[in-house]
CHARMM internal coordinates of N, CA and C (Angstrom, degrees):
IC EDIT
DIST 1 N 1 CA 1.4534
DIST 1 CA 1 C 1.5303
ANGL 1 N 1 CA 1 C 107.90
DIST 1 C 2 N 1.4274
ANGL 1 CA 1 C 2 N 114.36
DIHE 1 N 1 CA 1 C 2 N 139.29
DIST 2 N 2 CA 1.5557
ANGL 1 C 2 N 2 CA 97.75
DIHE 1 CA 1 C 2 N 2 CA -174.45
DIST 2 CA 2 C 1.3064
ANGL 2 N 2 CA 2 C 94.71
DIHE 1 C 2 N 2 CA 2 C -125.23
DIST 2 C 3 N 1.8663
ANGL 2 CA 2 C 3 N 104.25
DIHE 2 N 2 CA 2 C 3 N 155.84
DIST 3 N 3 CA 0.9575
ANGL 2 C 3 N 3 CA 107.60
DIHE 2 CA 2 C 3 N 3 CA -170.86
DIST 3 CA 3 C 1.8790
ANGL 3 N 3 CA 3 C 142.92
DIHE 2 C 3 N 3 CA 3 C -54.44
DIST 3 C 4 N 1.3061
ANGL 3 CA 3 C 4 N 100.31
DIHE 3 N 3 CA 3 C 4 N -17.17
DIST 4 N 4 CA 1.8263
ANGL 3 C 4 N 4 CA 93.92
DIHE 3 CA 3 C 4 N 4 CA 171.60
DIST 4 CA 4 C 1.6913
ANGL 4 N 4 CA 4 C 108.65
DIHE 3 C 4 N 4 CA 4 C -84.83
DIST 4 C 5 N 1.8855
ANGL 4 CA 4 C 5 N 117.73
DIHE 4 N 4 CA 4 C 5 N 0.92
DIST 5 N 5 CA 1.4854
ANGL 4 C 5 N 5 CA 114.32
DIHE 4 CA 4 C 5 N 5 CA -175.62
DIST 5 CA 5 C 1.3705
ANGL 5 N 5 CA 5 C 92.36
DIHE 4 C 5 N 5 CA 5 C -83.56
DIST 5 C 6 N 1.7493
ANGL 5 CA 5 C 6 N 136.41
DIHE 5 N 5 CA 5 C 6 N -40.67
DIST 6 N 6 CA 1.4243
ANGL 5 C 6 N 6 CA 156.87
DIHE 5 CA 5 C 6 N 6 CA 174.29
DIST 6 CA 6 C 1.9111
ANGL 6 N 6 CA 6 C 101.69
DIHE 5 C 6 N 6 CA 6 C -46.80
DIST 6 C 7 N 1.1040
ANGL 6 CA 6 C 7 N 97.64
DIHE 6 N 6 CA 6 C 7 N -58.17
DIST 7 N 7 CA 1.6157
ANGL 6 C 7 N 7 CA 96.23
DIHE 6 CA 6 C 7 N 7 CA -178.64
DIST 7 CA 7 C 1.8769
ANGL 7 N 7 CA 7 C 129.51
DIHE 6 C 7 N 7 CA 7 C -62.15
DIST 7 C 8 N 1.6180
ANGL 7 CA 7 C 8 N 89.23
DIHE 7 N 7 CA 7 C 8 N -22.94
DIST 8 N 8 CA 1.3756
ANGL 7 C 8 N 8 CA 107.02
DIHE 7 CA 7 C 8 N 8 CA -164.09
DIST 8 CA 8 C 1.6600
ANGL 8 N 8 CA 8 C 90.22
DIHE 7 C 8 N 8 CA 8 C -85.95
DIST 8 C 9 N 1.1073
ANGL 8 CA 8 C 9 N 138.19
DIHE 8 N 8 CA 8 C 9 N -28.65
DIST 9 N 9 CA 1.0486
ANGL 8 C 9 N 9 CA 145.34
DIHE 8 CA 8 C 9 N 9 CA -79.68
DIST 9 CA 9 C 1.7984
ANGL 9 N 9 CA 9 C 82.69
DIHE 8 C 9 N 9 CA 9 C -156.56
DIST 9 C 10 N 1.6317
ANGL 9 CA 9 C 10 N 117.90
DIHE 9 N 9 CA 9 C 10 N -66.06
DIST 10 N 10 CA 1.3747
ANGL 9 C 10 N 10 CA 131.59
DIHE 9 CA 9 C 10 N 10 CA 129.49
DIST 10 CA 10 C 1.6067
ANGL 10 N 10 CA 10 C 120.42
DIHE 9 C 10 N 10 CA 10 C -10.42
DIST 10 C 11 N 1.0865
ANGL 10 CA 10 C 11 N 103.28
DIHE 10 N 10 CA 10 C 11 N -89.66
DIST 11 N 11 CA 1.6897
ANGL 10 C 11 N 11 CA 126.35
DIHE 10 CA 10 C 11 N 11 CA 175.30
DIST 11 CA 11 C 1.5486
ANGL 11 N 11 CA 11 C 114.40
DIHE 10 C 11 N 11 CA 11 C -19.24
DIST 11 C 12 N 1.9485
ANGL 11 CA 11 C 12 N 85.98
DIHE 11 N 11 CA 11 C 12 N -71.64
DIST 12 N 12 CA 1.4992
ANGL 11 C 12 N 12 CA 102.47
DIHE 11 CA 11 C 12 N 12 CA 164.29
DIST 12 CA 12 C 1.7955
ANGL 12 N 12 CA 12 C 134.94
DIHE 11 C 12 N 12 CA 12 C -41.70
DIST 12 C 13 N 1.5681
ANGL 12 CA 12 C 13 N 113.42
DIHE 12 N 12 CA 12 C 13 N -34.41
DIST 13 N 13 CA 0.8816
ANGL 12 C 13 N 13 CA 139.60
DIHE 12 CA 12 C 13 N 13 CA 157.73
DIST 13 CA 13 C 1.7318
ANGL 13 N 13 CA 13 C 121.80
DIHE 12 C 13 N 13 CA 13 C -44.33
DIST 13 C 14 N 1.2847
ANGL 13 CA 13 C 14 N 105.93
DIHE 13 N 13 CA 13 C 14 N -70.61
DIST 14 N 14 CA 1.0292
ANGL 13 C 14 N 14 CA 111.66
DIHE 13 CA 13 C 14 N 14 CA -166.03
DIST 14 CA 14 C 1.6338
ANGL 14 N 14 CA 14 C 116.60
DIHE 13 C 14 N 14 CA 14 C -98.60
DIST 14 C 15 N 1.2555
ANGL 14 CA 14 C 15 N 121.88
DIHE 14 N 14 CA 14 C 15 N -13.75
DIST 15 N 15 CA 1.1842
ANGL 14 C 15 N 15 CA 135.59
DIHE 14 CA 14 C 15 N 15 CA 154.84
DIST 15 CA 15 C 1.7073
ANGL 15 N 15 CA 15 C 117.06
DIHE 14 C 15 N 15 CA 15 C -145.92
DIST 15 C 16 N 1.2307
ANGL 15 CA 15 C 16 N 108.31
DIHE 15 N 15 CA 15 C 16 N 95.78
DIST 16 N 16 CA 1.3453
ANGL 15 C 16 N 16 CA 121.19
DIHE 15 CA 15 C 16 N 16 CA -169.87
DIST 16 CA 16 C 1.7700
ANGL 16 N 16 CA 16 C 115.67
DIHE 15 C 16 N 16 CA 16 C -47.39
DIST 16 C 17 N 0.9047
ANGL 16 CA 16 C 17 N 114.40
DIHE 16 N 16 CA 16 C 17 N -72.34
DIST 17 N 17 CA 1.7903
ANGL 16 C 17 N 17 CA 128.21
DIHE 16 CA 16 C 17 N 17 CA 168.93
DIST 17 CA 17 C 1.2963
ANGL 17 N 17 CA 17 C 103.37
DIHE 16 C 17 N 17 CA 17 C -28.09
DIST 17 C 18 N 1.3678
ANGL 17 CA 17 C 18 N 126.39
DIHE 17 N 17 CA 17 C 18 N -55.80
DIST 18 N 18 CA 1.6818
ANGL 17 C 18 N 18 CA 119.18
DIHE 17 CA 17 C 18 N 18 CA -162.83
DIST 18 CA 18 C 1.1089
ANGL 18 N 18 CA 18 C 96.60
DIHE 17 C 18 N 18 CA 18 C -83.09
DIST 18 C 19 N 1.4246
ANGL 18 CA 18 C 19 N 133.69
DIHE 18 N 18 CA 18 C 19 N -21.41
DIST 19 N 19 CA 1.8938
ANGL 18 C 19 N 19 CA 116.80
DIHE 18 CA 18 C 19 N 19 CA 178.26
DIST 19 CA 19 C 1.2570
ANGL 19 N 19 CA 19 C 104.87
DIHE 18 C 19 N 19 CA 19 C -88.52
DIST 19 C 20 N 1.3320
ANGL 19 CA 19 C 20 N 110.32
DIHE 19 N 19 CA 19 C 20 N -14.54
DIST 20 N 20 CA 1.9967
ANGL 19 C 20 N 20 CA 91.37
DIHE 19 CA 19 C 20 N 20 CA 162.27
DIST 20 CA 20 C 1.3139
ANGL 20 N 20 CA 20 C 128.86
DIHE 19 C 20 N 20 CA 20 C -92.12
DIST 20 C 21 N 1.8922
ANGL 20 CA 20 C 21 N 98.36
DIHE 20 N 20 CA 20 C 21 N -19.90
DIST 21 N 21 CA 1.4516
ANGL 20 C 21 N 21 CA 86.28
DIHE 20 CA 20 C 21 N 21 CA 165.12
DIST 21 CA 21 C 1.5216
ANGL 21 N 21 CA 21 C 140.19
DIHE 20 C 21 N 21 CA 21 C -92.07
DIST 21 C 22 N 1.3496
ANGL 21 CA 21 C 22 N 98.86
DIHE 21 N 21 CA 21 C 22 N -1.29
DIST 22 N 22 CA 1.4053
ANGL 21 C 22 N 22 CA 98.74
DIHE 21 CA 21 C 22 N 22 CA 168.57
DIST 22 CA 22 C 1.6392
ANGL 22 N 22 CA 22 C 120.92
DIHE 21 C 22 N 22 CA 22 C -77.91
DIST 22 C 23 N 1.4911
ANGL 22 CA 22 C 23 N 99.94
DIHE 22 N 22 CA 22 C 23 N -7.70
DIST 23 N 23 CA 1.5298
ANGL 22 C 23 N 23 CA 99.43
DIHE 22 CA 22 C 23 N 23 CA -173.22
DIST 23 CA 23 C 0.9838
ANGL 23 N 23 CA 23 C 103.04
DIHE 22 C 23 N 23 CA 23 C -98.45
DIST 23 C 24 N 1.0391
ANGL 23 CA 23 C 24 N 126.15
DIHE 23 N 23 CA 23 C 24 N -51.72
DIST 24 N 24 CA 1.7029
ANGL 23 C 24 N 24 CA 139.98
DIHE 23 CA 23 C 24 N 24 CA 148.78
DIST 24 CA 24 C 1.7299
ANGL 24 N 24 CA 24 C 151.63
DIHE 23 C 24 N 24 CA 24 C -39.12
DIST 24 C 25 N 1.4038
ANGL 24 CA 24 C 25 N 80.24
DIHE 24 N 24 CA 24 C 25 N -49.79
DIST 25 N 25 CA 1.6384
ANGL 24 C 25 N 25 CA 96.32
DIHE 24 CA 24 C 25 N 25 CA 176.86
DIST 25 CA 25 C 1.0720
ANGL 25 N 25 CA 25 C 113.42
DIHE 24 C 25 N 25 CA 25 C 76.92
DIST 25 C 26 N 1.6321
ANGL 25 CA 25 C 26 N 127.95
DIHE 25 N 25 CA 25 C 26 N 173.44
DIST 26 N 26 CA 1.6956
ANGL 25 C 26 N 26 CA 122.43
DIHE 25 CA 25 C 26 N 26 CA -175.02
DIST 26 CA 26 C 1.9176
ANGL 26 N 26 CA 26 C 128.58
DIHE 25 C 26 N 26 CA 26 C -73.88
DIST 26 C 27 N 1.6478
ANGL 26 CA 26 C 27 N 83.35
DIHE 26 N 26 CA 26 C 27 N 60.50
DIST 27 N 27 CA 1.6026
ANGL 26 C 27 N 27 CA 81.22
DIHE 26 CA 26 C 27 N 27 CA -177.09
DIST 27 CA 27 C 1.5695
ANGL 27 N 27 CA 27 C 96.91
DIHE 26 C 27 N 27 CA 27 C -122.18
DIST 27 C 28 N 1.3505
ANGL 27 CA 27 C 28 N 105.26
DIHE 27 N 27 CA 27 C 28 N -176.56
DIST 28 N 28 CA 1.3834
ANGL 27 C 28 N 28 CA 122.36
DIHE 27 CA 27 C 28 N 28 CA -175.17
DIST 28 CA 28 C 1.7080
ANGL 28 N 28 CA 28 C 126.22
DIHE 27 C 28 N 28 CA 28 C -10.80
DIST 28 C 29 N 1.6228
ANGL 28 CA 28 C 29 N 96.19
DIHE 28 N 28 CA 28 C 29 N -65.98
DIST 29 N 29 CA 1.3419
ANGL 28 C 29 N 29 CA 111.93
DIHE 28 CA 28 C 29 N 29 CA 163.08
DIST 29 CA 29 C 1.4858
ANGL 29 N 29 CA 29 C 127.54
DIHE 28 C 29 N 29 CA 29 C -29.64
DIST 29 C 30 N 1.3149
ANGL 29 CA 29 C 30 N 101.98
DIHE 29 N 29 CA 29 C 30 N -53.64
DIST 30 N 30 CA 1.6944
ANGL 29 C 30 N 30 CA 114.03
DIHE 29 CA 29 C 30 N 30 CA -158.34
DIST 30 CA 30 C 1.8599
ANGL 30 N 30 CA 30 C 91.99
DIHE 29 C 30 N 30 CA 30 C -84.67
DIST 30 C 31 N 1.4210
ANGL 30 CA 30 C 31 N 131.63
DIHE 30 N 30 CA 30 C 31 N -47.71
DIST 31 N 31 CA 1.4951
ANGL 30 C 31 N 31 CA 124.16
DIHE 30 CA 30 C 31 N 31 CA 163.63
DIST 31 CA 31 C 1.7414
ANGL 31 N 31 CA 31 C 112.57
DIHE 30 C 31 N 31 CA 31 C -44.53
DIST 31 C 32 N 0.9118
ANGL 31 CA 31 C 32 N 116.47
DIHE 31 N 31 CA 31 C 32 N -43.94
DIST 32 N 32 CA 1.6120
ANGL 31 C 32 N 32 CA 119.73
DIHE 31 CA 31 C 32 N 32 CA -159.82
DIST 32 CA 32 C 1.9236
ANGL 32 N 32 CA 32 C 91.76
DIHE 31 C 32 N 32 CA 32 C -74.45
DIST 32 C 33 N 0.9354
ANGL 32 CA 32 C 33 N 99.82
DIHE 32 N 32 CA 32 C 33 N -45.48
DIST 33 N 33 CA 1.8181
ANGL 32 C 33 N 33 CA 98.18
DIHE 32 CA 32 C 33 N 33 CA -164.98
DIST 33 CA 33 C 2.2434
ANGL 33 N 33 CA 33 C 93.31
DIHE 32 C 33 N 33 CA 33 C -92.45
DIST 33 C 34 N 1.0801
ANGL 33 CA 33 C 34 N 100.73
DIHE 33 N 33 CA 33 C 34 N -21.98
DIST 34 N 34 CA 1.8677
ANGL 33 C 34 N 34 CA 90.52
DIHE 33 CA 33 C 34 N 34 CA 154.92
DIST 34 CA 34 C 1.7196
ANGL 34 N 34 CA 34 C 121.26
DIHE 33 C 34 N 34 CA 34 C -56.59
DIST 34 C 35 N 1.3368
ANGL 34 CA 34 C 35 N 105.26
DIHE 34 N 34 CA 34 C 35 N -36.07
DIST 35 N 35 CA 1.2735
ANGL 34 C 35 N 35 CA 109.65
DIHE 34 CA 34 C 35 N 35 CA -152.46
DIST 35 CA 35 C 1.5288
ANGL 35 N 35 CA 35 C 92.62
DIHE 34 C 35 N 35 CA 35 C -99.77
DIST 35 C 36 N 1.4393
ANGL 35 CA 35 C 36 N 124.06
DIHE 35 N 35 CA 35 C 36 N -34.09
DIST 36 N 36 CA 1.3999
ANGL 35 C 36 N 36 CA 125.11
DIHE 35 CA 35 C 36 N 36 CA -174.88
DIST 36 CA 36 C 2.0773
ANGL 36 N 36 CA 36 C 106.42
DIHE 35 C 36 N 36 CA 36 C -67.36
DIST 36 C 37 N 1.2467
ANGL 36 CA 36 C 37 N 100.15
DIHE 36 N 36 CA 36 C 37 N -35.19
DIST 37 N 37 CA 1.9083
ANGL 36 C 37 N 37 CA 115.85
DIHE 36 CA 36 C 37 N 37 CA 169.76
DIST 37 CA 37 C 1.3686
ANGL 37 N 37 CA 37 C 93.67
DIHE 36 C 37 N 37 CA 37 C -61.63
DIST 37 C 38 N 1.1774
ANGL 37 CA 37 C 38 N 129.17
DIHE 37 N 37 CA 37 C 38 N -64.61
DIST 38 N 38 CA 1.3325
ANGL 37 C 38 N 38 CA 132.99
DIHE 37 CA 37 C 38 N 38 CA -158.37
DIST 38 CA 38 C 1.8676
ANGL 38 N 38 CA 38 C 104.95
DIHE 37 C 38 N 38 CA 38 C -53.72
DIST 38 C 39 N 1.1255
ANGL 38 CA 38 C 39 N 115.50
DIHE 38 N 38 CA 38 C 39 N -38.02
DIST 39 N 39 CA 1.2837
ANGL 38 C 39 N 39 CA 137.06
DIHE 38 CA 38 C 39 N 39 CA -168.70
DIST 39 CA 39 C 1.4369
ANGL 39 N 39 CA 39 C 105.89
DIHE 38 C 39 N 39 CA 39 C -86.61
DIST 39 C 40 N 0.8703
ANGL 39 CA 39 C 40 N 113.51
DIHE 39 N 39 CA 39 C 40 N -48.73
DIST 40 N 40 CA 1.4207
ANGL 39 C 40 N 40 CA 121.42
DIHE 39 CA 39 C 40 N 40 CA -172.91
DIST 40 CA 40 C 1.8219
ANGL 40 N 40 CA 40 C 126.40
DIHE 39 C 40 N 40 CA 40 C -172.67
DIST 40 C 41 N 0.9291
ANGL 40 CA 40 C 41 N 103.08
DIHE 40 N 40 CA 40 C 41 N 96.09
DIST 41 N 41 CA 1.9711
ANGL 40 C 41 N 41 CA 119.68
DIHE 40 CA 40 C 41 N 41 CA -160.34
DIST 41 CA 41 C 1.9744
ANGL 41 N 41 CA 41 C 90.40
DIHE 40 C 41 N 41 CA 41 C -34.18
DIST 41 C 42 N 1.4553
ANGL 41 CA 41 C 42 N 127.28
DIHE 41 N 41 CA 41 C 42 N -64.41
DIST 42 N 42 CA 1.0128
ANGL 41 C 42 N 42 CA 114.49
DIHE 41 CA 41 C 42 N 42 CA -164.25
DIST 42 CA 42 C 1.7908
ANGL 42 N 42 CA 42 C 122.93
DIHE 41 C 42 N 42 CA 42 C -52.17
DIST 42 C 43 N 1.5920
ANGL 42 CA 42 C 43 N 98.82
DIHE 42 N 42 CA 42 C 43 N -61.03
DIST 43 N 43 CA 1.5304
ANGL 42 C 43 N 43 CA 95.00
DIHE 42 CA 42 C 43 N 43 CA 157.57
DIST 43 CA 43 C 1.5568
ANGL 43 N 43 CA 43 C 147.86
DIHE 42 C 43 N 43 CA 43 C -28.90
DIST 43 C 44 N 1.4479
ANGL 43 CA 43 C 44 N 93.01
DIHE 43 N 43 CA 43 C 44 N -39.76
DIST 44 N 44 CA 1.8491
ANGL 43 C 44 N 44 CA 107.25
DIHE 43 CA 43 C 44 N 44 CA 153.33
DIST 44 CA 44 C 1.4416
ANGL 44 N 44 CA 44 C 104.87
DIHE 43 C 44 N 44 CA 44 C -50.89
DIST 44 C 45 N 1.4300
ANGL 44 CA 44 C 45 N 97.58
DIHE 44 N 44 CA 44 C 45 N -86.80
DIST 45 N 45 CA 1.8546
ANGL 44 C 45 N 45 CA 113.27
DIHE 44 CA 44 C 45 N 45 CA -175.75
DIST 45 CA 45 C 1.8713
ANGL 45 N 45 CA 45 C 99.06
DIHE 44 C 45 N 45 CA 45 C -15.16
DIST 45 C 46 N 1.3382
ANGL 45 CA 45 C 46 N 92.99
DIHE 45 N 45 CA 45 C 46 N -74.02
DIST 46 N 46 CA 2.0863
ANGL 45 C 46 N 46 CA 103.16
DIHE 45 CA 45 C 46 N 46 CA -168.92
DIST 46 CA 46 C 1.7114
ANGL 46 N 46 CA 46 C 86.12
DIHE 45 C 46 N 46 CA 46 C -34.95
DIST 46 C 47 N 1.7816
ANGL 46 CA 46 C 47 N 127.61
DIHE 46 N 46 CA 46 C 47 N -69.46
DIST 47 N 47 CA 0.9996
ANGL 46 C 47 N 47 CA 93.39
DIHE 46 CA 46 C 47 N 47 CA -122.15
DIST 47 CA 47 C 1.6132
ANGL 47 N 47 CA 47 C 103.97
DIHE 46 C 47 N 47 CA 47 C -94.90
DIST 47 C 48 N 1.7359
ANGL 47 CA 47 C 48 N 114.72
DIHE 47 N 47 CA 47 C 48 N 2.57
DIST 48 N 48 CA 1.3237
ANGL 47 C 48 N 48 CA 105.81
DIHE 47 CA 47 C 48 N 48 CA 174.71
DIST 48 CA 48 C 1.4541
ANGL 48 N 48 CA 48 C 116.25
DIHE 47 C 48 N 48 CA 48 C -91.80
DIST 48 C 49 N 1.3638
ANGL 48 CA 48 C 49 N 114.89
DIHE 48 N 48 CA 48 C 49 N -1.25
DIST 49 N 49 CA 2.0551
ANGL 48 C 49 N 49 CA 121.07
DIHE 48 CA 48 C 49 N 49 CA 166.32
DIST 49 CA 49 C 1.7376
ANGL 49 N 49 CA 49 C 92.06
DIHE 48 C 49 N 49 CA 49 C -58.46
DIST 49 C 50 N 1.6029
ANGL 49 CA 49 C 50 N 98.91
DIHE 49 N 49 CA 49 C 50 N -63.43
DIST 50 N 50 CA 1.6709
ANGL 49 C 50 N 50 CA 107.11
DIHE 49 CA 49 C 50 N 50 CA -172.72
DIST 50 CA 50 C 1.7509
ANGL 50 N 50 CA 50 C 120.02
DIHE 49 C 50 N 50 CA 50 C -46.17
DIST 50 C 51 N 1.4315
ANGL 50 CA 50 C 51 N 100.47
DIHE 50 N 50 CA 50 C 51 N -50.71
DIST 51 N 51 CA 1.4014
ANGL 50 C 51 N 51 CA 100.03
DIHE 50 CA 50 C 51 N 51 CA 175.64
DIST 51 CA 51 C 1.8960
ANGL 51 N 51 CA 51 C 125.68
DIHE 50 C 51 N 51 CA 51 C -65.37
DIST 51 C 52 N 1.3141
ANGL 51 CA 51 C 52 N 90.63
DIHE 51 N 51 CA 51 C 52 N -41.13
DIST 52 N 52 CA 1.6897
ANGL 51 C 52 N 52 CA 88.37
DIHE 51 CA 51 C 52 N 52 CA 178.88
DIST 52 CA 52 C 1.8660
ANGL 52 N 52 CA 52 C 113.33
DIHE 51 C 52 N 52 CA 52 C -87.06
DIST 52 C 53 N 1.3036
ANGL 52 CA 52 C 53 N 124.63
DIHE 52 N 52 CA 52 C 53 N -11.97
DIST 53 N 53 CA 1.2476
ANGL 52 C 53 N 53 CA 123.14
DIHE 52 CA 52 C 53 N 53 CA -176.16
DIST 53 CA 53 C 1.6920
ANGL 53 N 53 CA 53 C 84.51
DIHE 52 C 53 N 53 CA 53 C -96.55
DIST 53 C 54 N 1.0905
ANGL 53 CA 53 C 54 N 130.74
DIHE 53 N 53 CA 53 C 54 N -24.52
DIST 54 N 54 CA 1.6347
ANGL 53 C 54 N 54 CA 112.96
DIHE 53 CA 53 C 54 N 54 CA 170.57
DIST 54 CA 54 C 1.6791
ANGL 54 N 54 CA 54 C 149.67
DIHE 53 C 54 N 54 CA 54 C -56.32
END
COOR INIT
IC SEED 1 N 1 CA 1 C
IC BUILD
C-alpha cells in the first residue's frame, strides 16, 4: 500500500466527501458519498474506503 493510497484512505475515514473528492473531483462519486454522510456518517465511511481502494 503506498503512502498517498494510506492518506486517501485516512481522509476517507475521517471525513468521507473530501477523500473522494480529491481523488475524484466534483463528479458523480463525490455527490453520491456527500449524500450517503449526510444520511448516515458510516455509510459514507463504507462507501468512500470502497470507492477510492477500487
Amino acid at each position: 500500500m503506498s503512502s498517498t493510497n494510506f492518506i486517501d484512505i485516512l481522509l476517507a475515514i475521517i471525513l468521507p466527501p473530501l477523500g473522494v473528492f480529491l481523488k475524484f473531483g466534483c463528479g458523480a462519486e463525490f455527490w453520491i458519498c456527500l449524500l450517503l454522510t449526510i444520511l448516515g456518517y458510516i455509510p459514507g465511511i463504507i462507501y468512500a474506503v470502497y470507492i477510492i481502494t477500487k
